[in-house]
PDB file of N, CA, C and O in Angstrom:
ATOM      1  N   UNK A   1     -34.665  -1.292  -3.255  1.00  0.00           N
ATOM      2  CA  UNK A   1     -33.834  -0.572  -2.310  1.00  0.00           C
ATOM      3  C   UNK A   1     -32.536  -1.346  -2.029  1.00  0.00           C
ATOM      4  O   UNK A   1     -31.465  -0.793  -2.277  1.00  0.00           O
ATOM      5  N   UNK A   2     -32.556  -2.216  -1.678  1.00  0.00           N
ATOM      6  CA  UNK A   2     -31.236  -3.450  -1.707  1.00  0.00           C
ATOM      7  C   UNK A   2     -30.572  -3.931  -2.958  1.00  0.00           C
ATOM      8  O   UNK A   2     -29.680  -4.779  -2.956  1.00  0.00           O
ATOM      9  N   UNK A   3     -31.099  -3.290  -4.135  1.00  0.00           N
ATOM     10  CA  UNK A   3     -30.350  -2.994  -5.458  1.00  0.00           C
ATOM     11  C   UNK A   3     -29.157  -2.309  -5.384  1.00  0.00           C
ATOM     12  O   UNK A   3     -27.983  -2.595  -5.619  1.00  0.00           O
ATOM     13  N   UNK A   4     -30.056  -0.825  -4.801  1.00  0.00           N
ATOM     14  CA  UNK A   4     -29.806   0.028  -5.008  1.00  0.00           C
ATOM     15  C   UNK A   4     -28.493   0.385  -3.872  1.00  0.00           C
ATOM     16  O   UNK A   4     -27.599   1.140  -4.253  1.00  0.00           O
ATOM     17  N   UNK A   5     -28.463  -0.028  -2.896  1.00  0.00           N
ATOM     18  CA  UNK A   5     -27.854  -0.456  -1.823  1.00  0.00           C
ATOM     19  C   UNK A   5     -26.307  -1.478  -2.248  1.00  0.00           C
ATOM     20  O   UNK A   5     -25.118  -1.433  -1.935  1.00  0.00           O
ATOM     21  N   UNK A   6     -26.823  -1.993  -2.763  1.00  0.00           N
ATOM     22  CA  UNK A   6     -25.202  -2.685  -3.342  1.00  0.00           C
ATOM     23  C   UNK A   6     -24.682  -1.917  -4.101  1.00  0.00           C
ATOM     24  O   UNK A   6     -23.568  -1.581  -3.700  1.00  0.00           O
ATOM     25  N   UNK A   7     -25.126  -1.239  -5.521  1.00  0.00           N
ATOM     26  CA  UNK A   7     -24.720  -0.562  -6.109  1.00  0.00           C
ATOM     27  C   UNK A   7     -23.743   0.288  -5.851  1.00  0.00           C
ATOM     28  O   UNK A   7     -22.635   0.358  -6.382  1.00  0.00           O
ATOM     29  N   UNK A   8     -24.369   1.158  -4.716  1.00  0.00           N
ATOM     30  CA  UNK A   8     -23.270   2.058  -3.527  1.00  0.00           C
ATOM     31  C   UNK A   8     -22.199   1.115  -2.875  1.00  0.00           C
ATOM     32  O   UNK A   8     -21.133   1.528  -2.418  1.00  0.00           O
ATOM     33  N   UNK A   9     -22.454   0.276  -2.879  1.00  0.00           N
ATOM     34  CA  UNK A   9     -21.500  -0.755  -2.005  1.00  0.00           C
ATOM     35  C   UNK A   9     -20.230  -1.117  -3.027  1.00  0.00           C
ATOM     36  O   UNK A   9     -19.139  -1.648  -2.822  1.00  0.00           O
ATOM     37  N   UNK A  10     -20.588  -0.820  -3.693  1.00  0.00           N
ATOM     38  CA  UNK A  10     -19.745  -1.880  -4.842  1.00  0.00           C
ATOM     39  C   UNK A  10     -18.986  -0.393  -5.620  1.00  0.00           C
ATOM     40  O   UNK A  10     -17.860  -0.413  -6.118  1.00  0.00           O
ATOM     41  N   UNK A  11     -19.877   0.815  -5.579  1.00  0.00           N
ATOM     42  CA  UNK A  11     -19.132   2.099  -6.469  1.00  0.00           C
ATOM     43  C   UNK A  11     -18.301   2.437  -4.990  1.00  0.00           C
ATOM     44  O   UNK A  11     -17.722   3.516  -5.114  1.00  0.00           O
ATOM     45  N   UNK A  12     -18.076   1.823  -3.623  1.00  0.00           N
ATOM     46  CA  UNK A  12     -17.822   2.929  -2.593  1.00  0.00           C
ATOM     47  C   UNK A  12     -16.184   2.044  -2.280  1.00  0.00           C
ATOM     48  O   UNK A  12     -15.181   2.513  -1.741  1.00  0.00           O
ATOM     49  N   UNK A  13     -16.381   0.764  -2.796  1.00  0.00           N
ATOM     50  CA  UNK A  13     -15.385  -0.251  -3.101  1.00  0.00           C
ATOM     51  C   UNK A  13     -14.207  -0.208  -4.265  1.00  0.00           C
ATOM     52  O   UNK A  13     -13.009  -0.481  -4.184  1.00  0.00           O
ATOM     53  N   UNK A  14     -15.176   0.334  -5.606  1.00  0.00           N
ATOM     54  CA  UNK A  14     -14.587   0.597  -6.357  1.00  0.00           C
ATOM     55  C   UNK A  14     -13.006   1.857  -6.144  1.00  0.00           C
ATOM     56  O   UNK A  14     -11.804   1.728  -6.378  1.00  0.00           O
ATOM     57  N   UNK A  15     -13.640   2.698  -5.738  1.00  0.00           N
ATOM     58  CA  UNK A  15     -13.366   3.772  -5.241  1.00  0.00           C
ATOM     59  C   UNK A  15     -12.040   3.551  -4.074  1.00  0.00           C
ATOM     60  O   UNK A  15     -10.983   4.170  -4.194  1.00  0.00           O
ATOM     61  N   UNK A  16     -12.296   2.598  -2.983  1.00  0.00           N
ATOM     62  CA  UNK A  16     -11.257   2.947  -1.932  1.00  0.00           C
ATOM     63  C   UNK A  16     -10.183   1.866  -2.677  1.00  0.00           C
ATOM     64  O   UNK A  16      -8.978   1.808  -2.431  1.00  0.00           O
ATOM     65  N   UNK A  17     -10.996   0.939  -3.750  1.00  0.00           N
ATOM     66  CA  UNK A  17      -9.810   0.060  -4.534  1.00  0.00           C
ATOM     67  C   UNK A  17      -8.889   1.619  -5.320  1.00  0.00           C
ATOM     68  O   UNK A  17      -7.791   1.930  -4.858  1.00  0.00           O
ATOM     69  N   UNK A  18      -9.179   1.998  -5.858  1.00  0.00           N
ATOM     70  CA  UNK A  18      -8.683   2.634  -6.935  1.00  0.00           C
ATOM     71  C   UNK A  18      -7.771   3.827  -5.698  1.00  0.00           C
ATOM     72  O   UNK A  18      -6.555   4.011  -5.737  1.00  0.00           O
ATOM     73  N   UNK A  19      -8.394   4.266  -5.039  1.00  0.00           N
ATOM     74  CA  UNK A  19      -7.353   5.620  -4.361  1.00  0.00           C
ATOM     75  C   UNK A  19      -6.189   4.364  -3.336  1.00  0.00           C
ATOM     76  O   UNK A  19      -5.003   4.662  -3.195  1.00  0.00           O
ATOM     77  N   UNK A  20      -6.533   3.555  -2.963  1.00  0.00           N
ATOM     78  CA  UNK A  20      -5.995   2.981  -2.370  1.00  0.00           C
ATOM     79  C   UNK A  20      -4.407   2.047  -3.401  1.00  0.00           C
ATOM     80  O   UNK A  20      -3.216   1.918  -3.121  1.00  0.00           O
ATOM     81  N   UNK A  21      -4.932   1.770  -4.140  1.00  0.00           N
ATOM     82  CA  UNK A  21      -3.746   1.684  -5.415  1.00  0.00           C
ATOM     83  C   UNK A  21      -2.865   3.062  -5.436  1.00  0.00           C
ATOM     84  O   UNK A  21      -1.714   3.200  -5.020  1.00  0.00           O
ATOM     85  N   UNK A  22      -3.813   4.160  -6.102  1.00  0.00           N
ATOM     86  CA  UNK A  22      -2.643   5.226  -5.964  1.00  0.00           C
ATOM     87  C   UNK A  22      -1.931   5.935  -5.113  1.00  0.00           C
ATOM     88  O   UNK A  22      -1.096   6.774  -5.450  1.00  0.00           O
ATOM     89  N   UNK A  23      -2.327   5.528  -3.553  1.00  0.00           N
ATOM     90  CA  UNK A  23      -1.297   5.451  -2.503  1.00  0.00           C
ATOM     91  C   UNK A  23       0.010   4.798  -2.643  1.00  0.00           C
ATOM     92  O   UNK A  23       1.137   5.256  -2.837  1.00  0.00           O
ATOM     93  N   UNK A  24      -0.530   3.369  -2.465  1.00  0.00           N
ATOM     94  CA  UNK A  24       0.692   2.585  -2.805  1.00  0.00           C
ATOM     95  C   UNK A  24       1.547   2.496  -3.467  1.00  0.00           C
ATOM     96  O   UNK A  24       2.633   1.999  -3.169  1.00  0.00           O
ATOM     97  N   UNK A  25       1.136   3.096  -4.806  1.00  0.00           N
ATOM     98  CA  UNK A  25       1.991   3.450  -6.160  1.00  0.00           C
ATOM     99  C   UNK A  25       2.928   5.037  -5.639  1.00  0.00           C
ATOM    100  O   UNK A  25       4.154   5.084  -5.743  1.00  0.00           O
ATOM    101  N   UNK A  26       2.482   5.678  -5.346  1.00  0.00           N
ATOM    102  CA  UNK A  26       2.911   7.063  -4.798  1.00  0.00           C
ATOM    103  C   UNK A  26       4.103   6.897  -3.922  1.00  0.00           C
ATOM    104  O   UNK A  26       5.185   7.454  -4.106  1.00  0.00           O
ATOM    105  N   UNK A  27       3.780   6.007  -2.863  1.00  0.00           N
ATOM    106  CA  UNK A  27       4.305   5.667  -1.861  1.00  0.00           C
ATOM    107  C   UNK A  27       5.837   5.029  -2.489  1.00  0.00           C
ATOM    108  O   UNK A  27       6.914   5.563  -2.226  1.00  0.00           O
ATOM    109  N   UNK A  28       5.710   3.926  -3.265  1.00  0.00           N
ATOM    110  CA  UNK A  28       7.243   4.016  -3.720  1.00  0.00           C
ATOM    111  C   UNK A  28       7.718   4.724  -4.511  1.00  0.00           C
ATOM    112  O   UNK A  28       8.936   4.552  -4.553  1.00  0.00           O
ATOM    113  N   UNK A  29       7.242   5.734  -5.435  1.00  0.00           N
ATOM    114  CA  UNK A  29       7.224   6.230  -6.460  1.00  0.00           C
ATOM    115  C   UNK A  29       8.015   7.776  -6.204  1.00  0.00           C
ATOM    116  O   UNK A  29       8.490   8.510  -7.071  1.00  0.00           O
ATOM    117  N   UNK A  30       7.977   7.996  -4.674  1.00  0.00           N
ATOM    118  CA  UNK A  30       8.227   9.554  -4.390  1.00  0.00           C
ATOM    119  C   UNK A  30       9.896   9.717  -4.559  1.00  0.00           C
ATOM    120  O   UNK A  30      10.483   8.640  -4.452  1.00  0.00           O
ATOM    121  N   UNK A  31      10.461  10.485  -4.722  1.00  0.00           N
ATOM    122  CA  UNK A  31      11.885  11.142  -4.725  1.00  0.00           C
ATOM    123  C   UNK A  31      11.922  12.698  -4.125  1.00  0.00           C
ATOM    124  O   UNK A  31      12.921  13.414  -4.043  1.00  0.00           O
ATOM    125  N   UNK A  32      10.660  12.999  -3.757  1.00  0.00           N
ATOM    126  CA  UNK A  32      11.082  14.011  -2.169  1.00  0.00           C
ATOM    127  C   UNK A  32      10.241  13.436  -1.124  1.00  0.00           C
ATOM    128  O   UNK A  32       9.531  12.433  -1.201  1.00  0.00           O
ATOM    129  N   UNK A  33      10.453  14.332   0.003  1.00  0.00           N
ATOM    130  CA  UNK A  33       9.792  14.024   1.355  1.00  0.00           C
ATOM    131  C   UNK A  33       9.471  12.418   1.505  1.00  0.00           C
ATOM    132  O   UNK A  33       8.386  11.857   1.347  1.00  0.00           O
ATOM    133  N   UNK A  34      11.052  11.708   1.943  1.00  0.00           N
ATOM    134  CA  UNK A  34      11.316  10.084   2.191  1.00  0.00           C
ATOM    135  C   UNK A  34      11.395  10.199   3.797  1.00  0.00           C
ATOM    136  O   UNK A  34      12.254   9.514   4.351  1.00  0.00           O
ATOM    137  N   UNK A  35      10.661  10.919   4.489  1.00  0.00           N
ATOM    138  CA  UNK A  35      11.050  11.016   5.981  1.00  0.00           C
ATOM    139  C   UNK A  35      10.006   9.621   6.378  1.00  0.00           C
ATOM    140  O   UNK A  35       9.173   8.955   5.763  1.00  0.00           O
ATOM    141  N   UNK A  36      10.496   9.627   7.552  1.00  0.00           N
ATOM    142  CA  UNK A  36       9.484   8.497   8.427  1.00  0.00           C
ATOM    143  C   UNK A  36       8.249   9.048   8.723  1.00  0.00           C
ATOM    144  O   UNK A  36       7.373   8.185   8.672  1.00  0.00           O
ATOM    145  N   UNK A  37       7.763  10.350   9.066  1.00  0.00           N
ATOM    146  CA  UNK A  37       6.984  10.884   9.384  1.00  0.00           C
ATOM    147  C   UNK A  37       6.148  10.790   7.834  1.00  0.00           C
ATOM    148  O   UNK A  37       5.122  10.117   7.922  1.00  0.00           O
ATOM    149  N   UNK A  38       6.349  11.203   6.813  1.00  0.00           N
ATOM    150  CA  UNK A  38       6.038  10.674   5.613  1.00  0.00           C
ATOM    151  C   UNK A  38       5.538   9.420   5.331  1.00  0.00           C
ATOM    152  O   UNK A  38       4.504   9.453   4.665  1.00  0.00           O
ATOM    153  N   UNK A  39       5.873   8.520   5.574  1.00  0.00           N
ATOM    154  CA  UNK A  39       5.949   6.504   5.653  1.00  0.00           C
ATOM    155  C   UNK A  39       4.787   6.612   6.779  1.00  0.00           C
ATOM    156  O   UNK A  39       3.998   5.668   6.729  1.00  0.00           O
ATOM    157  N   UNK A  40       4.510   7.633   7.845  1.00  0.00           N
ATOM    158  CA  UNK A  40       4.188   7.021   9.184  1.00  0.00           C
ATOM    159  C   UNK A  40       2.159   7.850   8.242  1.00  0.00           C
ATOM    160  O   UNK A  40       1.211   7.065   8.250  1.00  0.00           O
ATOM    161  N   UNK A  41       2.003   8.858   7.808  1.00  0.00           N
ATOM    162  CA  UNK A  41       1.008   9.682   6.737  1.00  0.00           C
ATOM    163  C   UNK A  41       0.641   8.742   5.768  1.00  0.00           C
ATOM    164  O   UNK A  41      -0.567   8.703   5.535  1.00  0.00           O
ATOM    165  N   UNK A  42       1.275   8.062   5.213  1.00  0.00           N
ATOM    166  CA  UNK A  42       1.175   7.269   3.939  1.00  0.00           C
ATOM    167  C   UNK A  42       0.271   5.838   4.419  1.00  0.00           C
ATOM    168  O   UNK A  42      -0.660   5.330   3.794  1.00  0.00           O
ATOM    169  N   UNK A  43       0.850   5.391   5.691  1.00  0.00           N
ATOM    170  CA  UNK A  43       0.280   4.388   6.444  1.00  0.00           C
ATOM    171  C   UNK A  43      -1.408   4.625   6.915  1.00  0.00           C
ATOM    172  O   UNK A  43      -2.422   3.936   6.813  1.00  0.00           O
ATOM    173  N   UNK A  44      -1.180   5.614   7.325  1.00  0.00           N
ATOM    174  CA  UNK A  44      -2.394   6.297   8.104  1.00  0.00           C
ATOM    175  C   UNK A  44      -3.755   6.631   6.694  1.00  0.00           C
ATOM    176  O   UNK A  44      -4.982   6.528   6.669  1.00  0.00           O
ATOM    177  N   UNK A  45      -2.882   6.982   5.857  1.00  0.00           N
ATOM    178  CA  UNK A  45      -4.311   7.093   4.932  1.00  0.00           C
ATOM    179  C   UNK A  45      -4.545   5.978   3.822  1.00  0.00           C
ATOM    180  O   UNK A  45      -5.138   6.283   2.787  1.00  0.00           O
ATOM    181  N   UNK A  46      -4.094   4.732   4.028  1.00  0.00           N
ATOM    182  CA  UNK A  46      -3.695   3.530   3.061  1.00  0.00           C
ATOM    183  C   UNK A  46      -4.386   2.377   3.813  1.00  0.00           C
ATOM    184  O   UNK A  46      -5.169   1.552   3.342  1.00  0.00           O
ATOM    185  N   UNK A  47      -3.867   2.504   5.278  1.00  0.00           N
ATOM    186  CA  UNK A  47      -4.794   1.248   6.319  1.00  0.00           C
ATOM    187  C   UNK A  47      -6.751   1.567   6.242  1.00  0.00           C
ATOM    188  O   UNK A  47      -7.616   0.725   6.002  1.00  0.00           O
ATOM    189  N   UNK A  48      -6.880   2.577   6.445  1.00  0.00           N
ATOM    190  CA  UNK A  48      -8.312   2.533   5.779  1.00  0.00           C
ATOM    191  C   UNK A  48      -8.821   1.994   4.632  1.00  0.00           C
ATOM    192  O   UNK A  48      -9.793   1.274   4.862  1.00  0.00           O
ATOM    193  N   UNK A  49      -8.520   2.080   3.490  1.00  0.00           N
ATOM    194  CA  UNK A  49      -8.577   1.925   2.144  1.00  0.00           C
ATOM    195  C   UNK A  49      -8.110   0.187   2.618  1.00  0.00           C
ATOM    196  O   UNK A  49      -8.883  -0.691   2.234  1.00  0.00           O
ATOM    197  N   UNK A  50      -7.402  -0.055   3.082  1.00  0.00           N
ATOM    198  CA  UNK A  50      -7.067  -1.897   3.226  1.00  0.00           C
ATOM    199  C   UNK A  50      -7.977  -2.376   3.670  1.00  0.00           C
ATOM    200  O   UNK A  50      -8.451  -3.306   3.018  1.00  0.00           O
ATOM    201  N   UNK A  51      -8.716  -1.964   5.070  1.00  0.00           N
ATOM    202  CA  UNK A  51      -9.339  -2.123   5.861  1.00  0.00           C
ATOM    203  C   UNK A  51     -11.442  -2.289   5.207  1.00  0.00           C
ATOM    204  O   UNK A  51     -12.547  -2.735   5.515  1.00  0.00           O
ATOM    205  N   UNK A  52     -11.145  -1.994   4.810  1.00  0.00           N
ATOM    206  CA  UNK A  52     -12.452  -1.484   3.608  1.00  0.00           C
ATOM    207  C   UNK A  52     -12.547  -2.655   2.547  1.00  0.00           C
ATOM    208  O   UNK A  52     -13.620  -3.250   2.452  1.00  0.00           O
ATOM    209  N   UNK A  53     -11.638  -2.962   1.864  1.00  0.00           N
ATOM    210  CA  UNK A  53     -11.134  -4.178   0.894  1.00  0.00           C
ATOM    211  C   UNK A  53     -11.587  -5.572   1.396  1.00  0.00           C
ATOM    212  O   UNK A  53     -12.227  -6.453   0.821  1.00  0.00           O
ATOM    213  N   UNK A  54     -11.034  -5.503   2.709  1.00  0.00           N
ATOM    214  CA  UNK A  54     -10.441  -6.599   3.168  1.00  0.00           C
ATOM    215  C   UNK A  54     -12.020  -6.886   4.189  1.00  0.00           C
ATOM    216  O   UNK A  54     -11.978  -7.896   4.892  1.00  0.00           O
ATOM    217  N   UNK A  55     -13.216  -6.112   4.251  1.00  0.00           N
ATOM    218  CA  UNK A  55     -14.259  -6.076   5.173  1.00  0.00           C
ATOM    219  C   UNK A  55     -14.030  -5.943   6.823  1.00  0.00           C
ATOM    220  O   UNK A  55     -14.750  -6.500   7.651  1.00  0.00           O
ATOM    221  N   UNK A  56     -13.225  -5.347   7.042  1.00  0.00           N
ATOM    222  CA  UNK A  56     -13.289  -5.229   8.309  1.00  0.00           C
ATOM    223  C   UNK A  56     -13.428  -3.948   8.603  1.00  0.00           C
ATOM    224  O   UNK A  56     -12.962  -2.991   7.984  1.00  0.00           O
ATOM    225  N   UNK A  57     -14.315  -3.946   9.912  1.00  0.00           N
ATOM    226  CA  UNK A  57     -15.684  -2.483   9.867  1.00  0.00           C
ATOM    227  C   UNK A  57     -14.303  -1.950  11.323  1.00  0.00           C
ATOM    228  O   UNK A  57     -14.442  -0.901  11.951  1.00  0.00           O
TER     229      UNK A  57
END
């Protein structure tokens, strides 16, 4: 069960690594919608994905 338990831990990691990259990449990458309110969205769904990485619950 604690195999099986990391496994998820480690595919749920994999995962906020990988979407969490293609935020960041997105994020400089855009040439429409450069508003702040944009920057302020981009933040908001990127600090999770950091937050997750970095182990803090």
């Amino acid at each position: 069960m604690v195999f099986l338990q990391n496994v998820i831990y480690y595919i749920y990691m994999a995962f906020a690594a990988i979407s969490g990259f293609f935020l960041v990449k997105q994020l400089f990458k855009r040439e429409k919608h450069k508003g702040i309110v944009n920057d302020i969205i981009y933040a908001y769904c990127i600090i999770p994905f950091l937050l997750r990485i970095l182990q803090i619950k």
